[in-house]
LOLUMSE-681933 format. One record per residue (C-alpha): z, x, y. Coordinates in steps of 0.001 Angstrom, whole numbers, padded with zeros to 6 digits, always signed. Layout:
BEGIN
ZXY ...
This chain:
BEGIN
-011012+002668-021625 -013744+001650-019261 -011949+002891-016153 -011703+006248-017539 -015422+006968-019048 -016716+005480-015614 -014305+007666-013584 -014838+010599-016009 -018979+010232-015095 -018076+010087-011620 -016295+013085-011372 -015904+014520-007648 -018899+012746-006675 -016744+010227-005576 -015128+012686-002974 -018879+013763-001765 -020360+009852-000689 -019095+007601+002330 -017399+004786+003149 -016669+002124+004675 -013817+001838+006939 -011835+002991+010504 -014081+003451+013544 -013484+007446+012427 -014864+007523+009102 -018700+006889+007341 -019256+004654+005101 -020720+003793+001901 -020775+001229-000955 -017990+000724-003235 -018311+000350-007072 -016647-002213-009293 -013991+000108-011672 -011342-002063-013283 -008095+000215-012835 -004991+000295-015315 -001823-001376-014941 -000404-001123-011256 +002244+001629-011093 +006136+000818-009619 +006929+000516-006707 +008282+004191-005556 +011608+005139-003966 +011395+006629+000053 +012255+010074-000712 +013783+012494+002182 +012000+016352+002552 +013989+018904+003971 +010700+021199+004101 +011376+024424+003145 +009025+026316+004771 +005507+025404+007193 +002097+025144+005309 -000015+028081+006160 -003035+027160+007117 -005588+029172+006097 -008387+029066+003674 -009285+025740+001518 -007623+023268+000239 -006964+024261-003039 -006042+028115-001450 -003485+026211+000923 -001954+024179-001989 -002063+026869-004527 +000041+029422-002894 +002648+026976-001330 +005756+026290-003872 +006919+023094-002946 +003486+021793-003739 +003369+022842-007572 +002875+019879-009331 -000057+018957-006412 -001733+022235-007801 -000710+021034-011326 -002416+018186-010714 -005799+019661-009047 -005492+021690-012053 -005612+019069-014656 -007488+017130-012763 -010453+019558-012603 -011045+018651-008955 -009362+021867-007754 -012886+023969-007309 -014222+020664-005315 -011277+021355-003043 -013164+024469-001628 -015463+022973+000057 -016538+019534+001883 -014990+017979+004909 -011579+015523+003386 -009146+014760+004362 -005674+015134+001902 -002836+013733+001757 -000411+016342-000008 +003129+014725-001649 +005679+016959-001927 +007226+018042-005431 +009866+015614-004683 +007722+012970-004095 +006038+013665-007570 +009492+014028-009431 +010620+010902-007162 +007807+008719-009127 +008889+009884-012273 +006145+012414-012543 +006454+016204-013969 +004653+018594-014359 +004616+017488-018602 +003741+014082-017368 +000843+015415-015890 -000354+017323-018767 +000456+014552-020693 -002394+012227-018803 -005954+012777-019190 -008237+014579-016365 -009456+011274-015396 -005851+009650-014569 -004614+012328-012955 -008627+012160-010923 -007045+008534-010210 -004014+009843-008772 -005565+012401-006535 -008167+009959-005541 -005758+007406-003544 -004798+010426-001709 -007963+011243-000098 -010677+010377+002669 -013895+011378+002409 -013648+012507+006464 -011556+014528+008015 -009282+012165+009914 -008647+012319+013752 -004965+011411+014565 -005852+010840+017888 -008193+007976+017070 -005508+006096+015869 -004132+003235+017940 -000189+002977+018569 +001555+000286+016590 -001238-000712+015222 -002123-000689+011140 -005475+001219+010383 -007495+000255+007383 -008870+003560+005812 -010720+003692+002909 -009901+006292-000216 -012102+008172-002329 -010694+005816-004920 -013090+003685-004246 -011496+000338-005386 -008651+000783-002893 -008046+001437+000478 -004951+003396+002201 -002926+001782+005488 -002332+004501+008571 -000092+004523+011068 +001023+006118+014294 +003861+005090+015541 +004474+004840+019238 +006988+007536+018937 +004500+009674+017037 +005943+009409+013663 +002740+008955+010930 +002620+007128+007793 +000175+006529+005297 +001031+003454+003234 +004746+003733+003204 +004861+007391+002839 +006116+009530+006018 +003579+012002+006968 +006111+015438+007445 +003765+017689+007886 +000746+016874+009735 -003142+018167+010730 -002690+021404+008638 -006161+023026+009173 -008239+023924+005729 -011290+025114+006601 -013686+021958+007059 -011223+019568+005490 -007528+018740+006872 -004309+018302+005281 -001576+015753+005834 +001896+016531+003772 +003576+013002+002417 +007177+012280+001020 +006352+009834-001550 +003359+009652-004070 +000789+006876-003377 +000693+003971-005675 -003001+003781-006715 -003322-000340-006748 -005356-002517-009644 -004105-005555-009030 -004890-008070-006000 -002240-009849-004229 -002437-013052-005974 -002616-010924-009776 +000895-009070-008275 +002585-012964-007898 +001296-014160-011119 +002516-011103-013401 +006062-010475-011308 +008732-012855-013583 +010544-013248-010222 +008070-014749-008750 +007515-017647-011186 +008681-019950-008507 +006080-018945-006054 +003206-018664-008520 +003944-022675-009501 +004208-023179-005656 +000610-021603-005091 -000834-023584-008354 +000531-026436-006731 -000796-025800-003367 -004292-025491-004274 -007439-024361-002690 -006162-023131+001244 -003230-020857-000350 -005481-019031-002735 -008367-018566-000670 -005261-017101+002112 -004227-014947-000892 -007882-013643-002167 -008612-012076+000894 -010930-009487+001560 -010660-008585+004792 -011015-005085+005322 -007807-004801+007203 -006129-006565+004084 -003133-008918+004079 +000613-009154+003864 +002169-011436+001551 +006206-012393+002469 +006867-013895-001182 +010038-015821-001551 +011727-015110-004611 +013145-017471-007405 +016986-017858-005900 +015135-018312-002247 +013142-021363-003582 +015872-023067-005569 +018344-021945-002340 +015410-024181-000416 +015389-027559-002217 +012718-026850-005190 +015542-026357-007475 +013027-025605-010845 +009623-025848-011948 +009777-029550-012103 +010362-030040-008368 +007617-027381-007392 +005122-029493-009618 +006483-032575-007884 +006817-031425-004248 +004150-032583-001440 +001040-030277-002209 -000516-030426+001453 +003064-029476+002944 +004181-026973+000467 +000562-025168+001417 +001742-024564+004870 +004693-023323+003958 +003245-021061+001841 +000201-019912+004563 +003514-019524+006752 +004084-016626+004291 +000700-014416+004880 -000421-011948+007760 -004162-011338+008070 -003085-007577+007807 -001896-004878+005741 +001689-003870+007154 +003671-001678+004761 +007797-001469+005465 +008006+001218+007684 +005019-000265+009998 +007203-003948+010594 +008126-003927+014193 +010314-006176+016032 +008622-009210+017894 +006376-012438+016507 +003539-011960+014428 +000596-014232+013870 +000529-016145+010425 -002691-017613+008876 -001193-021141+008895 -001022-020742+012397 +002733-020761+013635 +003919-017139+014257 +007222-016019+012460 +009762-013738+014170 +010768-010150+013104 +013906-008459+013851 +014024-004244+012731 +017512-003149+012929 +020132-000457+011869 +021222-003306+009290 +017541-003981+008241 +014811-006439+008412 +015396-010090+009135 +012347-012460+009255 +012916-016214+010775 +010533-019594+010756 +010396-021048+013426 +011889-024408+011431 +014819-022913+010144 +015520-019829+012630 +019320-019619+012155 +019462-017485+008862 +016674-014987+008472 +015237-013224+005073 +015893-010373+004293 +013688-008147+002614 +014416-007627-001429 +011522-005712-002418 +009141-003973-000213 +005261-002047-000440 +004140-003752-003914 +000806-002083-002966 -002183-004428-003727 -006030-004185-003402 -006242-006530-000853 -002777-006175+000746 +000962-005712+000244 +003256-008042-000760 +007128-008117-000075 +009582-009963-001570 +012328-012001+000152 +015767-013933-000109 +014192-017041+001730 +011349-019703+002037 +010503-019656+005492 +009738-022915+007155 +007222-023317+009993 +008745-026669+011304 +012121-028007+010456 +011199-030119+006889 +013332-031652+004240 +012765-030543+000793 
């Protein structure tokens, strides 16, 4: 595969150049690897730690000696990063065993991949800095870009200091390795390959949608290739939300207004990355323009339009990590103004 010979040439070099990204990190250019088949989305997963990382040596020493990061070692192991570990200034961020086994991964899955998949793993789970906590803003999503370097990770510091990359919950943070720093995660990073508008087109519940944005044209897919370095959110209405809305099949999406249906579906995108556990309560800009409303409480997520604000979505799906965003699924087409379908 052409993803793994390129990879496999790269080596750790990739770990050694700069990038582009947060005010706190160097930058560099990005190349142009075409990456497998997007993983699954992967279960939160609880870590009752069972003891503090010591934190002394490199990263490889610290990882090596502490048992509830095995299959971490495994994979530096396999990998044959783990002597590139020693040295450098990175930054790490370190899933748990649990959050291996949680994503379906063992220690024979691992030996079952090649050195240059499990390089692609390990990848998504590092800067190529050694990250500043401190120079994160509060509630506030922080682009940072990976040693993978076709993807970028999400940060976040909460305003009552909890930390999160992507959707993972930092546990166990700013664990000192000689130049380098560790952060401990309880979920594995999904490495992403596809881009926001290639996650619609190949999710079979989403058939709906993907007719919707056909039918839409030009403003909805330029809104859904977007670059930006601070990525994009994607709310996508599933198949029982748009037939629950009026477009009751295919035939009435390929019938329905194209110049309305695109604002309802720009309703649908934030000009920013904003995995799960970063939605806060309050209104939040849209790139069509009207803001939609978000509600975070104990029984979930609700998101209303501001034309139908009675019954909110709920979220059915969540973190479907992208190259250029995230994209959650949900029980309802939100409407910007009240409309008849």
């Amino acid at each position: 595969m052409n993803t793994t010979r390129t990879q496999s040439a790269k080596s750790w070099s990739l770990l050694t150049c700069t990038l582009a990204g947060a005010i706190w990190l160097t930058s560099c250019s990005r190349g142009t690897d075409v990456a497998p088949d997007p993983e699954p989305t992967l279960p939160s997963t609880t870590v009752t730690m069972p003891s503090t990382v010591t934190a002394t040596g490199s990263l490889t020493d610290i990882v090596s000696r502490t048992p509830h990061l095995s299959l971490l070692n495994a994979a530096l192991i396999r990998s044959g990063l783990a002597e590139s570990f020693r040295t450098g200034s990175v930054t790490l961020f370190a899933p748990t065993d649990e959050a291996f086994r949680a994503a379906g991964i063992a220690k024979t899955t691992l030996d079952s991949l090649s050195p240059a998949q499990v390089q692609r793993i390990l990848q998504y789970h590092v800067l190529n800095s050694r990250l500043s906590v401190s120079a994160l803003p509060a509630n506030t999503p922080t682009p940072a870009p990976t040693a993978l370097v076709t993807a970028s990770m999400t940060l976040f510091r909460a305003s009552d200091g909890r930390l999160f990359a992507n959707a993972a919950r930092i546990v166990q943070p700013d664990i000192g390795a000689n130049n380098s720093v560790m952060f401990v995660i309880d979920r594995l990073l999904q490495a992403p390959s596809l881009s926001t508008l290639e996650l619609i087109r190949a999710n079979p519940e989403l058939s709906l949608f993907r007719l919707a944005v056909d039918r839409a044209g030009a403003t909805v897919l330029t809104a859904l290739q977007s670059s930006a370095e601070g990525g994009i959110t994607v709310f996508a209405p599933s198949n029982a939300a748009f037939r629950a809305a009026g477009y009751v099949d295919a035939d009435a999406v390929r019938s329905a207004d194209p110049v309305r249906l695109a604002e309802i579906l720009r309703y649908h995108v934030v000009a920013r990355r904003t995995f799960s556990p970063m939605l806060r309560s309050g209104d939040v800009a849209t790139v069509q323009g009207t803001p939609l409303s978000i509600m975070v409480g104990e029984q979930g997520t609700m998101l209303t339009g501001r034309g139908n604000p009675v019954t909110g979505a709920k979220l059915l799906q969540t973190d479907l990590t992208a190259t250029n965003g995230v994209v959650h699924l949900i029980d309802r087409v939100l409407l910007p103004t009240a409309v008849n379908n």
